[in-house]
C-alpha positions, 0 to 999 in steps of 0.5 A: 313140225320140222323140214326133214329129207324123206324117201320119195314114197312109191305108189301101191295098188290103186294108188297114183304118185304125185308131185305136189304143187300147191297144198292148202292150209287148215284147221285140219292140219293144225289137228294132225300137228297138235298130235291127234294123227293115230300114228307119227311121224305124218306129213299133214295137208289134205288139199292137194294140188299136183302132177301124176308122176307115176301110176300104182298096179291097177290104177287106170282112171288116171294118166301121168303128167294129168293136173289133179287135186285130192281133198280130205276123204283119202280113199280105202277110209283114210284122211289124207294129211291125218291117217296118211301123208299128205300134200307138205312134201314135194312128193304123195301118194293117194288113192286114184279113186278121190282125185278129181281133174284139175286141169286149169288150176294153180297153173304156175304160168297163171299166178 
């Protein structure tokens, strides 16, 4: 793994933009950094705490500024953090379809 500055990526259709404020860290991450993702580079971490910045064309489940958290299943047969990036960067796209509500969460007033 390195620290590196990447472009923020832009939600697709059905997809939601998130800033990320909380990622958990796993066995699962340990896989995607030992090589075992299907393509590179990948930004690891499937559980996912953050902010909806932005809706992709046709996602309607959601609304920005909502708290949600996103969890290995990706959606459209991805594994978040595996065969998408995932929550070890400020910012993520994800799939409206597998988030859920997190709306009292990881608040930052609550630590």
């Amino acid at each position: 793994m390195r620290l590196v500055d990447i472009p923020v990526p832009q939600p697709g259709e059905g997809q939601v933009h998130l800033r990320v404020e909380a990622c958990g860290v796993c066995n699962g991450d340990s896989i995607a950094i030992s090589g075992f993702a299907p393509e590179y580079p990948r930004i690891p971490g499937h559980e996912v705490i953050g902010i909806v910045k932005e809706l992709g064309a046709g996602s309607i489940q959601w609304k920005v500024g909502q708290r949600v958290g996103i969890g290995g299943h990706g959606g459209n047969n991805h594994v978040t953090g595996l065969t998408m990036d995932g929550g070890y960067a400020e910012y993520m796209v994800a799939f409206e379809d597998r988030r859920c509500c997190a709306a009292n969460v990881c608040r930052r007033d609550h630590l």
